[in-house]
N, C-alpha and C positions, 0 to 999 in steps of 0.2 A: 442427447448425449450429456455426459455431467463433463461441467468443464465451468472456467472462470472465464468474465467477458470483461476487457477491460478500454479505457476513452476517458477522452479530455487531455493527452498532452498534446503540445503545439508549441509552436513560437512564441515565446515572450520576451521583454525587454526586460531587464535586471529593473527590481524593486514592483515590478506586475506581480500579479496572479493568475492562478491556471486550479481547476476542481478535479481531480482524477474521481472515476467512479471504477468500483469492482460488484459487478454482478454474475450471480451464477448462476446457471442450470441444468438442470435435473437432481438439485436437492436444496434445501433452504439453508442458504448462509446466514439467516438469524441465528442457526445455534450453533453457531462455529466462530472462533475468533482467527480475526482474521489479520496477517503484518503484512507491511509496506516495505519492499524493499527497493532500491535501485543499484544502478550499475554503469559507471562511466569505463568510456575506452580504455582500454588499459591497467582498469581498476577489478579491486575486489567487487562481488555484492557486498554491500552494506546494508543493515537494516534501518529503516527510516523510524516506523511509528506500528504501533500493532492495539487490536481495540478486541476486550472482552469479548465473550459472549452470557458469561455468567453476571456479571456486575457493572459491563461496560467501562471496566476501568482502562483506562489508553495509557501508552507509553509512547514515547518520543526517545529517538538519538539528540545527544547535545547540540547537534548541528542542526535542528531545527525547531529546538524547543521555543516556543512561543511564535513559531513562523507559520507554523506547518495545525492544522486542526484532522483527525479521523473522526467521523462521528459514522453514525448507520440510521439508516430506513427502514425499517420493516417493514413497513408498508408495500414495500416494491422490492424489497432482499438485496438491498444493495448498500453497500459501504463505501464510502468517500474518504478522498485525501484533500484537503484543501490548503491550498501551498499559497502565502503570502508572503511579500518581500522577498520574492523568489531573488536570489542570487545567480551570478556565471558558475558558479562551485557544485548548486543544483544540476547541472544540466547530465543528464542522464537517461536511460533506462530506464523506467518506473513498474514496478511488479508489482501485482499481489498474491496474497497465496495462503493455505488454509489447507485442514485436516482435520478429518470427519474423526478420527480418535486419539490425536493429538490434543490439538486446538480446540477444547472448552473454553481454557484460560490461555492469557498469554505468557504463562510459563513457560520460561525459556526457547520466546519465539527467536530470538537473532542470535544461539547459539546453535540452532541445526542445520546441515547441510542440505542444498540443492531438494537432493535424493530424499530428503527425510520430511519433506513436505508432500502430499498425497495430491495437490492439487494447485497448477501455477497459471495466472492470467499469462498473456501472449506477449506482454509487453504495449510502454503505449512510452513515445519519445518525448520528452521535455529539453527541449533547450532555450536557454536564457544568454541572451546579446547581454555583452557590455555597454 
């Protein structure tokens, strides 16, 4: 079945770090680009960070620029979040998510809704103690 698989959030202590991975299958997420979003209680989704497929060029939210790294494997079709200096503010939801004729580039990945993305990991929980 095609679908997004996603791991690695967990318990951390504020100023830890945690690696989320998103892998897919039944199609290669090398040639898709793919955002990071999350989602605390009571909150909106927010988008976190989102990585090429064309150029690999990455983008980050201000709230985790220089915290937070996406890079990708081809090797193994799978794309990372790597979340340093995690904060209590982090503690969320962690999604990924991709579209097979959207998502070449990440052109206007954190202004679409939900519904306008073709393909969304299951969620994987991050919480950071104070």
């Amino acid at each position: 079945q095609v679908q997004l698989v996603e791991s690695g959030g967990g318990l951390v202590h504020s100023g830890g770090s945690l690696k989320l991975s998103c892998a897919a299958s039944g199609f290669t997420l090398n040639y898709f680009a793919v955002g990071w979003f999350r989602q605390a209680p009571g909150k909106e989704r927010e988008g976190v960070s989102c990585i090429s497929a064309t150029d690999e060029s990455t983008y980050y939210d201000d709230s985790v620029r220089g915290r937070f790294t996406v890079s990708r494997d081809k090797a193994t079709n799978t794309v990372y979040l790597q979340m340093n200096n995690l904060k209590p503010e982090d503690t969320a939801v962690y999604y990924c998510a991709t579209d097979r004729i959207l998502m070449l580039t990440c052109a206007g990945w954190n202004s679409r809704g939900v519904s306008e993305y073709e393909f969304w990991g299951q969620g994987t929980q991050v919480t950071v103690s104070s």
